[in-house]
C-alpha positions, 0 to 999 in steps of 0.5 A, a space after each residue: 578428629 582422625 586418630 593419630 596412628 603413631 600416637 600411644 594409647 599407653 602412657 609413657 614412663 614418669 621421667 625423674 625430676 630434675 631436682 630436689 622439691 619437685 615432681 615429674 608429672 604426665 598429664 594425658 588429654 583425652 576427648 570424646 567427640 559424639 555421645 556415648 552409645 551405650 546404655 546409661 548405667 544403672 544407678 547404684 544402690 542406696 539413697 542417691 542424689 545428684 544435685 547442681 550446686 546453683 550456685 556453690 558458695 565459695 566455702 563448699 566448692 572448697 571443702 569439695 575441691 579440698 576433700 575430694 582432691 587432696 590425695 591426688 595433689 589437686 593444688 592449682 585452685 587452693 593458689 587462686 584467690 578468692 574473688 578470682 576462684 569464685 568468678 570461675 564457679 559462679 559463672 552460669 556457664 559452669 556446672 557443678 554437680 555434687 553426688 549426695 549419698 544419704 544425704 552426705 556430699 560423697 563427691 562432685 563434678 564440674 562441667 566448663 561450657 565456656 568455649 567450644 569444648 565443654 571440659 570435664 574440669 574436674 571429678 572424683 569422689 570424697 575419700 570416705 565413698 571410693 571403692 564404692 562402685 560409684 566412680 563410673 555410675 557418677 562419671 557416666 552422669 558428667 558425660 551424659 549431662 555435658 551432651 544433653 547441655 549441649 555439648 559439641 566435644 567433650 574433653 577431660 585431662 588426668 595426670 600421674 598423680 590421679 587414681 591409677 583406675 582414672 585413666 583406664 576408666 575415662 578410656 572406657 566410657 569412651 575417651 579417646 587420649 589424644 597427646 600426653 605431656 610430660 611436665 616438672 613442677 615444685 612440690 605442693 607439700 613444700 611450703 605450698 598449699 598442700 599438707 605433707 600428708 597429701 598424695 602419700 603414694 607419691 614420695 617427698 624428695 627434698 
């Protein structure tokens, strides 16, 4: 696909919310379309694992998606119902990966293979483990199993919500932004799924 010469790289500036009890939120759409060209990272130090959860059990991809995503406001998936949830993970078409740091779950990934576009659905590491130089080593690992599975194009979106380190960092493994897109939604710390101790770097406007 040829780079759009008028799209920014940069992400534009966070428009208020229209009203109380919700968020303004820019969501950025990335893709890769070959595999990357450098070297495979070096693996951090320590009793690592990467281990494919074949398949994850509803309870664990919950305390993953829960732990990893909770100061980042990841709610669409704490709304699904059960049933419907686990007709997504339990899919042979979708991967998930869970990094063991001693033993410990420290964070995962999740590879969709279901259409043409393998998605990069999600990825982060569990609180406790950031800061720990293991977000690149783990997010090269996403990208290198998603091409060795077959991948035609690989894409992944963050939003303003996110890390302020994961746009930058999808950019330099070499994800290439293609739109950003500017949306409102209600708060999920307001009588949604989410505690109000979730995303503290994100202000409750009621």
């Amino acid at each position: 696909m040829a780079e759009d010469p008028s799209f920014s790289l940069t992400r534009p500036a966070l428009p208020a919310a229209s009203k109380p009890g919700h968020l303004s939120v820019i969501v950025t759409y990335l893709e890769m379309t070959a595999p990357p060209a450098h070297a495979p990272l070096t693996r951090p130090k320590g009793d690592l694992a990467l281990v494919r959860a074949n398949p994850p059990t509803w309870s664990f991809y919950r305390y993953l998606y829960d732990t990893v995503g909770e100061p980042w406001l990841w709610h669409e998936r704490r709304r699904l119902p059960r049933k419907e949830l686990e007709r997504s993970i339990l899919d042979p078409l979708v991967e998930v990966w869970v990094l063991q740091v001693d033993g410990t779950p420290a964070g995962f990934f999740e590879l969709d293979r279901r259409t043409r576009e393998t998605d990069l659905a999600y990825f982060g590491l569990i609180p406790d483990f950031i800061g720990h130089k293991l977000g690149p080593w783990l997010l090269d690992s996403a990208i290198r199993r998603a091409w060795d599975g077959g991948a035609r194009k690989l894409v992944v979106n963050t939003c303003s919500f996110d890390h302020p380190k994961a746009l930058p960092l999808y950019q330099s493994m070499g994800f290439v932004p293609t739109r950003h897109v500017v949306r409102e939604i209600r708060d999920p710390r307001i009588g949604g799924p989410l505690p109000r101790s979730a995303g503290t770097h994100i202000p409750i406007v009621e």
